[in-house]
C-alpha positions in Angstrom: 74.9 8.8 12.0 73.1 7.9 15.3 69.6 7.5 15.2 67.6 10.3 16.5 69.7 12.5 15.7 70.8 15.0 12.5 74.4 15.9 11.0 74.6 18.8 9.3 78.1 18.9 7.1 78.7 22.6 5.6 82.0 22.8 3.4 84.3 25.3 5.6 83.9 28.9 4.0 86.9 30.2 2.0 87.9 33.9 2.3 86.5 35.1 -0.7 82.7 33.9 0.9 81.1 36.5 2.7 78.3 34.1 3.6 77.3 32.0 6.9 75.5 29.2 6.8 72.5 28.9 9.0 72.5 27.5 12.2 70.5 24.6 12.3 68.4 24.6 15.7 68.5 21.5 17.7 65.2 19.6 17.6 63.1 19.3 21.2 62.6 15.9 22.4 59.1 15.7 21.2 59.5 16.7 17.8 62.6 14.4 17.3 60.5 11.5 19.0 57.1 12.1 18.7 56.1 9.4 21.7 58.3 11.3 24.0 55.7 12.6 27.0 56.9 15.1 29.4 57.1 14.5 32.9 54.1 16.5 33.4 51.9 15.0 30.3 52.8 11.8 32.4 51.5 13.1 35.5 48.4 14.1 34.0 47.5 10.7 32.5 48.8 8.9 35.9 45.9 11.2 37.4 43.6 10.5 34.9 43.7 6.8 34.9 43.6 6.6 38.9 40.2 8.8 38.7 39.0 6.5 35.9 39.6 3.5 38.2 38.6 5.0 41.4 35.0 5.6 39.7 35.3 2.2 38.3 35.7 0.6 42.0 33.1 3.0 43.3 30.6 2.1 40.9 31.2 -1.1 41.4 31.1 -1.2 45.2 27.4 0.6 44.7 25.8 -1.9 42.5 27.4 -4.5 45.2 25.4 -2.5 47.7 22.5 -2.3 45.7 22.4 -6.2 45.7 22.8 -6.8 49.2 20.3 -4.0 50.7 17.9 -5.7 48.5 18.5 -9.0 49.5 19.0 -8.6 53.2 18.0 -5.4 54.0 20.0 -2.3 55.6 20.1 -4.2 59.0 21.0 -7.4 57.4 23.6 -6.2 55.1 26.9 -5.0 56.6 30.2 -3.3 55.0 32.5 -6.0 55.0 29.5 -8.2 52.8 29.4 -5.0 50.3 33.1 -5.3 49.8 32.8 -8.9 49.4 30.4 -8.8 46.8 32.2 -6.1 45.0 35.4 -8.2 45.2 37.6 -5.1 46.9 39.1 -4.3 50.2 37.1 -3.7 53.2 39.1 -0.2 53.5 38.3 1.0 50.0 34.7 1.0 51.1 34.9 2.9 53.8 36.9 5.2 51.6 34.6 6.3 49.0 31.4 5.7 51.5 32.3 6.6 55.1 29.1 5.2 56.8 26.8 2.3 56.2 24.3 5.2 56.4 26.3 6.5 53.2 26.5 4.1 51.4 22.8 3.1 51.7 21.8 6.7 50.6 24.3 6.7 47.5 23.0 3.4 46.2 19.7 4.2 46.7 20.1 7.4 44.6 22.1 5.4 42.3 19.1 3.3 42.0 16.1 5.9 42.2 18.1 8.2 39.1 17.7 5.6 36.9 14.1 4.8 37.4 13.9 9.1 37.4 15.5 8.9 34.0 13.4 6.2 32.7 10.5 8.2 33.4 11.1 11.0 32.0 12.3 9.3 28.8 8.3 7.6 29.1 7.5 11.5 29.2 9.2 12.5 26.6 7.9 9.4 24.3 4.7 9.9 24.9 4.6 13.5 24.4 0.9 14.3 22.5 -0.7 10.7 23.0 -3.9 10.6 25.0 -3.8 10.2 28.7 -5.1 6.3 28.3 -1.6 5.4 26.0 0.2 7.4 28.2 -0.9 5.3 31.0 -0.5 2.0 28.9 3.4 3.1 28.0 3.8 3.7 31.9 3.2 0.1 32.8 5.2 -1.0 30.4 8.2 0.8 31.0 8.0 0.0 34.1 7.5 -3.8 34.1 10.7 -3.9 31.9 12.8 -1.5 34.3 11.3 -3.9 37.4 12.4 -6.8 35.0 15.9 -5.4 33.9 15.9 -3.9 37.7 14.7 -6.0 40.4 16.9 -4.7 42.8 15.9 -1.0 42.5 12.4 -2.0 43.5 13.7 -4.7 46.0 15.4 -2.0 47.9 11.7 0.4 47.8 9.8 -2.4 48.9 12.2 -3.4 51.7 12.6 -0.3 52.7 8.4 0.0 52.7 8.2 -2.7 55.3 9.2 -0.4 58.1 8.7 3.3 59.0 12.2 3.9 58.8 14.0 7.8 58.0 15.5 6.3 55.2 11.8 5.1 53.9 11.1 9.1 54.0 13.7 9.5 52.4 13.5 7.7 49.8 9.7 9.1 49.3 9.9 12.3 49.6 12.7 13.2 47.4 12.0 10.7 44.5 8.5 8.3 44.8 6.2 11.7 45.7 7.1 13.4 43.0 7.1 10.6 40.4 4.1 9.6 41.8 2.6 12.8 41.6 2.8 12.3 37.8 1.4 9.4 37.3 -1.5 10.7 39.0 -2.0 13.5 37.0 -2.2 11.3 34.2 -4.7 9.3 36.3 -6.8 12.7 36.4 -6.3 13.1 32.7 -7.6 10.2 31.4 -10.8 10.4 34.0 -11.7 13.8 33.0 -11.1 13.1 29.4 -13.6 10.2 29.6 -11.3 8.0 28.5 -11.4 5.9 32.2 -14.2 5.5 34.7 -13.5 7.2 37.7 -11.0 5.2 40.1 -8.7 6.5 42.6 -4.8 6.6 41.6 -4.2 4.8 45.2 -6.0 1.4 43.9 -4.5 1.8 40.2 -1.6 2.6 41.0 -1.0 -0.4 43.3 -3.1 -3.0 40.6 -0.2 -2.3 38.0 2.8 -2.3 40.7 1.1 -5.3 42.7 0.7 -6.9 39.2 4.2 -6.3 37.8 6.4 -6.6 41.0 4.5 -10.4 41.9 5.0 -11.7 38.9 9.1 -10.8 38.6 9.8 -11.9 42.1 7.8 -14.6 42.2 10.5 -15.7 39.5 10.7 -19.2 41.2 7.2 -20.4 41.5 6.5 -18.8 37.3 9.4 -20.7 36.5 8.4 -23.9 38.4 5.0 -24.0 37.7 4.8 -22.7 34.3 8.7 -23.3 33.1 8.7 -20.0 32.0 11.7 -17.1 32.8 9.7 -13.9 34.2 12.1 -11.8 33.3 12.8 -12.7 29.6 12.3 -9.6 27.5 9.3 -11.8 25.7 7.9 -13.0 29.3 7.7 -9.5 30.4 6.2 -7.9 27.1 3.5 -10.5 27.6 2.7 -10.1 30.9 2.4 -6.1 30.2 0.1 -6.9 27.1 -2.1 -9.0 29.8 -1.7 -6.3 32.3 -3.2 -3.6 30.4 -5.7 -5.7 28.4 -7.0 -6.5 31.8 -6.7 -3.6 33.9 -6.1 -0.7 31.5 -8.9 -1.5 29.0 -11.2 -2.8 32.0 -11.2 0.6 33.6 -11.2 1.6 29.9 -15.1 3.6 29.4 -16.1 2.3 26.4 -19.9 2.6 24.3 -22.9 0.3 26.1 -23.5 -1.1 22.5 -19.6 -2.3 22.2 -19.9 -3.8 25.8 
């Protein structure tokens, strides 16, 4: 008997039977081997794995980009440095990103969504706390995102230097809005009494000046004070500092607890 296969052995009928045996049906390929694919099973899985690596490379080939904008800037960094640093071929670049332009836009929104995301998620956790927590929970998420990000913001703030479209860009369709939000909370906490009056331009750039100096001064913090600035512990300090100086100085507080 060969493997695979069934033999089906019927005594032969004599003339007094009146009965057939049944036909046995012969058994598809898949049911008689049940890792038999069919050709177009194999196709689709062929297809699936090429997408799954194409979004692999193209991820890849973004947080390359990311890297280099930061570091050199969009006129310092060119295509054939991206691909480098993302360890593909120059052509598979200009495949998933035709322009430098393009590619420059897609990291940056690569970038920008996850800083969207992580605001929204502060949002979310701080849903019902007063507007002065609020405010503390929004430095702090943010110093860890600069820490666990500095690219992100190295990419904003070379992009600040200049009056460039892509500057615009980048402000009008994600740092306005989030912005926007922060100083509402601003608002909050000043009319709730919570904060003396001071405007969300000079707040706002305290905490960012304070956070994005001390991660990118990483060199001279680790130097001087043999300390990592972007240790989970380093940065959770520095926030505590940050708001026990800023937050709670701006904080309005009873003359007699002064």
């Amino acid at each position: 008997m060969h493997s695979g296969s069934f033999m089906l052995v019927c005594p032969m009928p004599s003339a007094k039977s009146t009965q057939r045996s049944p036909k046995m049906k012969p058994l598809s390929a898949a049911k008689a081997n049940p890792r038999a694919t069919s050709a177009p099973e194999k196709q689709t899985k062929v297809k699936s794995d090429r997408v799954q690596l194409g979004n692999a490379a193209k991820e890849n080939i973004l947080f390359a980009a990311l890297r280099c904008f930061a570091k050199s800037g969009f006129d310092g960094a060119s295509m054939l440095e991206i691909a480098r640093a993302a360890e593909v071929g120059h052509p598979l670049v200009h495949y998933h990103f035709r322009t430098k332009e393009d590619l420059w836009k897609a990291s940056a929104t690569f970038a920008f969504n996850d800083l969207a995301r992580a605001f929204e998620a502060v949002e979310l956790a701080s849903d019902g706390l007063a507007p002065i927590d609020k405010l503390k929970l929004m430095c702090r998420a943010f110093a860890r995102f600069t820490a666990r990000y500095p690219q992100h913001v190295a990419l904003l703030v070379n992009e600040s230097k200049i009056d460039s479209p892509r500057f615009h860009w980048l402000l009008d369709t994600f740092l306005r809005p989030m912005h926007k939000r922060l100083d509402l909370v601003i608002e909050q906490a000043t009319l709730a009494g919570q904060i003396i009056p001071i405007p969300p331009v000079h707040l706002t750039s305290f905490v960012i000046g304070s956070i994005t100096q001390f991660i990118f001064a990483g060199g001279l913090t680790r130097e001087l004070y043999d300390l990592d600035p972007r240790s989970i512990d380093t940065v959770n300090n520095h926030a505590d500092w940050m708001i026990k100086v800023i937050m709670d100085g701006i904080a309005v507080q009873p003359i007699e607890s002064r």
